[in-house]
C-alpha positions as MATLAB code, in Angstrom:
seq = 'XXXXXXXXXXXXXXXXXXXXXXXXXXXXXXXXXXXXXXXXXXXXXXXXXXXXXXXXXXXXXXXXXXXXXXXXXXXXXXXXXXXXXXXXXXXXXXXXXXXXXXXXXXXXXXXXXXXXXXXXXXXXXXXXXXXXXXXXXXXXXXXXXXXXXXXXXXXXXXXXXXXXXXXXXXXXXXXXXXXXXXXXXXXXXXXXXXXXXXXXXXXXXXXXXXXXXXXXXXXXXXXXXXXXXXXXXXXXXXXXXXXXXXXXXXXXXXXXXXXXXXXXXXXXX';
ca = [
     -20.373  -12.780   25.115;
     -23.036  -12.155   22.429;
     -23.609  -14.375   19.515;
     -22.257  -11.688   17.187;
     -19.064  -11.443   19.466;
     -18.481  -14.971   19.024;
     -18.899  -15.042   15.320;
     -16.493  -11.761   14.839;
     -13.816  -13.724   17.315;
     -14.293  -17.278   15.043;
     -13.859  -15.034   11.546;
     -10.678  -13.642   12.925;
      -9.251  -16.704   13.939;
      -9.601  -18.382   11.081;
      -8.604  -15.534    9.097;
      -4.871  -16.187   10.926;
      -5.292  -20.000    9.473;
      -5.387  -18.457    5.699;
      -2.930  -15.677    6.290;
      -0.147  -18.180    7.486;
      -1.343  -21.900    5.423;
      -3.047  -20.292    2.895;
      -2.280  -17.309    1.460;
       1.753  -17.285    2.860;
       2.750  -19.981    0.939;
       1.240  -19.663   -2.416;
       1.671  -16.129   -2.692;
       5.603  -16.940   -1.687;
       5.569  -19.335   -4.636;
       4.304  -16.998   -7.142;
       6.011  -14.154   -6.532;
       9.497  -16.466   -6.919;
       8.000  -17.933  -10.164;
       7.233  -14.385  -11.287;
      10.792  -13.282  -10.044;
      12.653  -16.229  -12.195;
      10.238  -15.289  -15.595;
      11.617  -11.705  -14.793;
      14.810  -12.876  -14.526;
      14.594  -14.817  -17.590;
      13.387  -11.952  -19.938;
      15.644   -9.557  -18.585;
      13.199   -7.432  -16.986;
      13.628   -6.633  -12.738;
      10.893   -5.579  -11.053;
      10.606   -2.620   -9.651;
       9.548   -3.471   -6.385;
      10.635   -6.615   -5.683;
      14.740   -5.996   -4.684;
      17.513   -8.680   -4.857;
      18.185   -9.496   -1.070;
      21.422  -10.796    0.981;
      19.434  -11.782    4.813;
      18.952  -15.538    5.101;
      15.308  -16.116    5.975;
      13.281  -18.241    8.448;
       9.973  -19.654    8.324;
       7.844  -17.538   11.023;
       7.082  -20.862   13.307;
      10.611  -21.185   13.874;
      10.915  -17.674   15.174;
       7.496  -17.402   17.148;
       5.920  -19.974   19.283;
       2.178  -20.773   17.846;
       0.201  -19.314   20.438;
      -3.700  -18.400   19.192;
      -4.153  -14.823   17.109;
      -6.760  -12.925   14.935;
      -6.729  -11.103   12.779;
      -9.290   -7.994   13.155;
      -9.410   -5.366    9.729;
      -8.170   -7.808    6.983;
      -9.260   -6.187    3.876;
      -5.230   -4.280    2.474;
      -5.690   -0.830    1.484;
      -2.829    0.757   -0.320;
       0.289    0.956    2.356;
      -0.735   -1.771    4.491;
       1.107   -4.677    5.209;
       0.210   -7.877    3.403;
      -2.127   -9.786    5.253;
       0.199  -12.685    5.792;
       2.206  -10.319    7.038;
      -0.363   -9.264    9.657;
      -0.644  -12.549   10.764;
       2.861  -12.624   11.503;
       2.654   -9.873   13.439;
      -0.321  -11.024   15.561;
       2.021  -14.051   16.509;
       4.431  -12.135   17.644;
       2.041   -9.586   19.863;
       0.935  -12.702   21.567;
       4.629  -13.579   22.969;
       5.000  -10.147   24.547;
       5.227  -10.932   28.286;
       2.404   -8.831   30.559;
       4.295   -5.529   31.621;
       6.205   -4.231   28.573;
       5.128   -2.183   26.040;
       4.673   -2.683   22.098;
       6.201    0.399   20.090;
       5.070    0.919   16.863;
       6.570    3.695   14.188;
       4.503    4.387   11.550;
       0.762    3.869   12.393;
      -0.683    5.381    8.872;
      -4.293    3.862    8.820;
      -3.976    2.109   12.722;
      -4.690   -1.441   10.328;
      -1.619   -3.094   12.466;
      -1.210   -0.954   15.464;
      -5.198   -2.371   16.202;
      -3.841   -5.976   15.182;
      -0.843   -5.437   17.827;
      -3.733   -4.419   20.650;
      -5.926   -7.093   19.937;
      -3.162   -9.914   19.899;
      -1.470   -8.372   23.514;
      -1.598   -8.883   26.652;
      -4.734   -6.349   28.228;
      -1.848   -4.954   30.070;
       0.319   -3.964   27.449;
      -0.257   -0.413   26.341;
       0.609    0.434   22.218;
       2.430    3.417   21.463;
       2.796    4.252   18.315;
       3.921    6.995   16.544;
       2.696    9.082   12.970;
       4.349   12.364   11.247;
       1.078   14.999   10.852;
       0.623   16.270    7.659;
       2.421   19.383    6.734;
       5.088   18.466    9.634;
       8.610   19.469    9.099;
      10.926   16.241    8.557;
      14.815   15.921   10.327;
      15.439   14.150    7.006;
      14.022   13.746    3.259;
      10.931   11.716    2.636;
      11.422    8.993    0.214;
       9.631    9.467   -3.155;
       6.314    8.338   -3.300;
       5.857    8.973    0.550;
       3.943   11.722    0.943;
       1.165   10.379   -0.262;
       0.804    8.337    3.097;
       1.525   11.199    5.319;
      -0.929   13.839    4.157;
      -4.257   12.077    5.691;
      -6.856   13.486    7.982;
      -5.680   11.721   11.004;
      -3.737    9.067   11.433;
      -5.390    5.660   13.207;
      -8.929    5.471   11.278;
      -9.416    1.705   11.808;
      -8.258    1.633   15.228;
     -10.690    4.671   16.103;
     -13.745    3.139   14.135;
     -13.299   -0.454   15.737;
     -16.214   -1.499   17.535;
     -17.192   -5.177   19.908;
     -15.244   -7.097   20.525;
     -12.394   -5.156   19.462;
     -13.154   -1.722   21.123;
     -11.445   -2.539   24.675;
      -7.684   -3.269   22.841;
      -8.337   -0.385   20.844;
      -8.473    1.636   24.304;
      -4.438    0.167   24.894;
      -3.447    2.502   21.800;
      -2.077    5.345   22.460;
      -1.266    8.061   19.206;
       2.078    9.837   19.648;
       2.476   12.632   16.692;
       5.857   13.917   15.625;
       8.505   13.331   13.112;
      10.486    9.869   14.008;
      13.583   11.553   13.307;
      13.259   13.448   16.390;
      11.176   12.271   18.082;
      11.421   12.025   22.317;
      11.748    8.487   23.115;
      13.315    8.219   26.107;
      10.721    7.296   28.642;
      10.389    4.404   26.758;
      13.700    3.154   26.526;
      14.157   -0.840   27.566;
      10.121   -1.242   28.370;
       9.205   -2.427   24.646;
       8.641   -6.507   24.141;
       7.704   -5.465   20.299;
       9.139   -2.880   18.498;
       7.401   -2.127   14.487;
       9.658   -0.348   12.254;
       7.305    0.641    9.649;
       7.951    4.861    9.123;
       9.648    6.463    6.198;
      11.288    4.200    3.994;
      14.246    6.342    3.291;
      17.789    4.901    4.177;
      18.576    8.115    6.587;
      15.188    7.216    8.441;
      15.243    3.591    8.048;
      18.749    3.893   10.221;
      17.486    6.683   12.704;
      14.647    4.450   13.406;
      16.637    1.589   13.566;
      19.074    2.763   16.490;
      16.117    4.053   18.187;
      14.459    0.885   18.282;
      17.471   -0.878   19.491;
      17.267    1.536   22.702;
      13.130    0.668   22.628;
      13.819   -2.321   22.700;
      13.447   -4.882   26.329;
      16.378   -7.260   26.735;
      14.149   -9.960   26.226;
      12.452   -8.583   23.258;
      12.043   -8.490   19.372;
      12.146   -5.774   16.893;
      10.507   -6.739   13.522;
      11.099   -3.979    9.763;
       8.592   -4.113    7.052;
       9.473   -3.764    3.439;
      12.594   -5.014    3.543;
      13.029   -5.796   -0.550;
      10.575   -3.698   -1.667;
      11.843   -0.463   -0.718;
      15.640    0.514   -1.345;
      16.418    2.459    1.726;
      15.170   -0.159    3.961;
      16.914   -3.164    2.052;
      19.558   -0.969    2.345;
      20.041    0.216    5.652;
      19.395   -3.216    7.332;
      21.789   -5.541    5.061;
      24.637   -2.465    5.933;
      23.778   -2.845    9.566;
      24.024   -6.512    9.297;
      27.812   -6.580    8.015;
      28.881   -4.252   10.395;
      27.012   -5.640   13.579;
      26.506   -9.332   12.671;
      23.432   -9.151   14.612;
      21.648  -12.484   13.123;
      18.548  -10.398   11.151;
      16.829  -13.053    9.427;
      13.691  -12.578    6.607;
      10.808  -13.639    7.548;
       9.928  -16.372    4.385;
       7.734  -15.721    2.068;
       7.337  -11.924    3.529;
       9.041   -8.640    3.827;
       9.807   -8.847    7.238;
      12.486   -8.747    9.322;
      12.872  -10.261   12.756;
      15.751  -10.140   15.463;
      15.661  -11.246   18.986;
      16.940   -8.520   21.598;
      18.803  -11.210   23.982;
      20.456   -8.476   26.193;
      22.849   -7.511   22.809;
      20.845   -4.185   21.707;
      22.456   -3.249   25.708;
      25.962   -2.934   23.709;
      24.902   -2.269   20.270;
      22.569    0.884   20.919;
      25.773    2.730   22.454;
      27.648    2.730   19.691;
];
């Protein structure tokens, strides 16, 4: 391995060391202290939603295995970078021979994150709508911005060493999630990524789709939960009527649930 190599590898290890110590906890405390001032003047926010799932702190739902984190810098529609980190965690418990599913790739910022943290084994599929694509069901407002893009993917595609070999696991799917063919993937996926349109029909559709993705030994894990309606939404109204144990991830808009053979049942009805 080259010097260079080595350096890139150290930088995004200890990038994972500020996501989760760093940057997780003091960004959790300021947005609550920003939350109660709101609160006190009378003032919500507009993007930061009232919430009903009880939370967890991420090392009690994923085991601490060794991550990076590869593309750090956030652009506009990328998940926080603690957020990232989380996710890297939780690519590194999928077991060798399933597959990671991800909906939504937009920029390819996580979907290369997901590669890089995997076994070599475990192929990515994830999925984007093409611009000027007919939809199964309305677009939030606000969305299109994130759809109508040259190609979907840019950082994965403009990776180089010592990323470039996980980047070759990804493989770009293009259709609308609404109806989209999924079935030769049902059961095979350790990690599913809900992370498409935000709107409650989608956030739903995608849902039930990712309870058939999903192996009966594996995870499925929303982003934005609080921040955008439909998705807060959808997932606290599938929570009363399945009592599936979601749980917030702290300090994050994440949400995490464990497959344990249930999503078998659930998905049917």
């Amino acid at each position: 391995m080259s010097d260079s190599a080595r350096q890139a590898r150290l930088k995004a290890r200890c990038a994972v060391f500020y996501a989760l110590r760093v940057y997780l906890p003091l960004s959790h405390l300021a947005r609550a202290v920003r939350a109660r001032s709101r609160s006190l003047r009378g003032k919500p926010s507009r993007h930061q939603q009232d919430t009903q799932l009880p939370d967890a702190p991420w090392h009690r739902l994923f085991p601490s295995q060794p991550a990076f984190i590869v593309e750090s810098a956030k652009a506009n529609g990328n998940v926080r970078v603690s957020e990232l980190a989380v996710l890297a965690k939780a690519a590194t418990t999928i077991a060798p021979g399933r597959e990671i599913v991800e909906i939504g790739t937009f920029d390819g910022r996580t979907t290369l994150n997901l590669a890089v943290n995997s076994d070599p084994a475990t192929p990515v599929f994830t999925l984007d709508l093409p611009p000027d694509a007919p939809t199964k069901f309305a677009l939030d407002h606000g969305e299109r911005k994130f759809v109508d893009k040259p190609a979907p993917g840019e950082r994965y595609r403009r990776c180089g060493a010592p990323w470039k070999d996980s980047a070759g696991k990804i493989v770009q799917l293009l259709g609308d999630s609404g109806s989209f063919d999924w079935s030769a993937h049902f059961g095979k996926a350790g990690l599913v990524f809900v992370d498409g349109s935000h709107a409650y029909d989608y956030a739903r559709h995608d849902t039930e789709m990712a309870f058939k993705l999903v192996s009966p030994d594996g995870v499925v894990i929303w982003h934005d939960y609080g921040v955008w309606q439909g998705v807060t939404r959808a997932l606290e109204e599938l929570e009363r009527e399945r009592h599936l144990g979601l749980r917030q991830v702290r300090g994050t808009s994440l949400v995490f649930w464990r497959a344990n053979g249930q999503h078998l049942a659930k998905s049917q009805t």
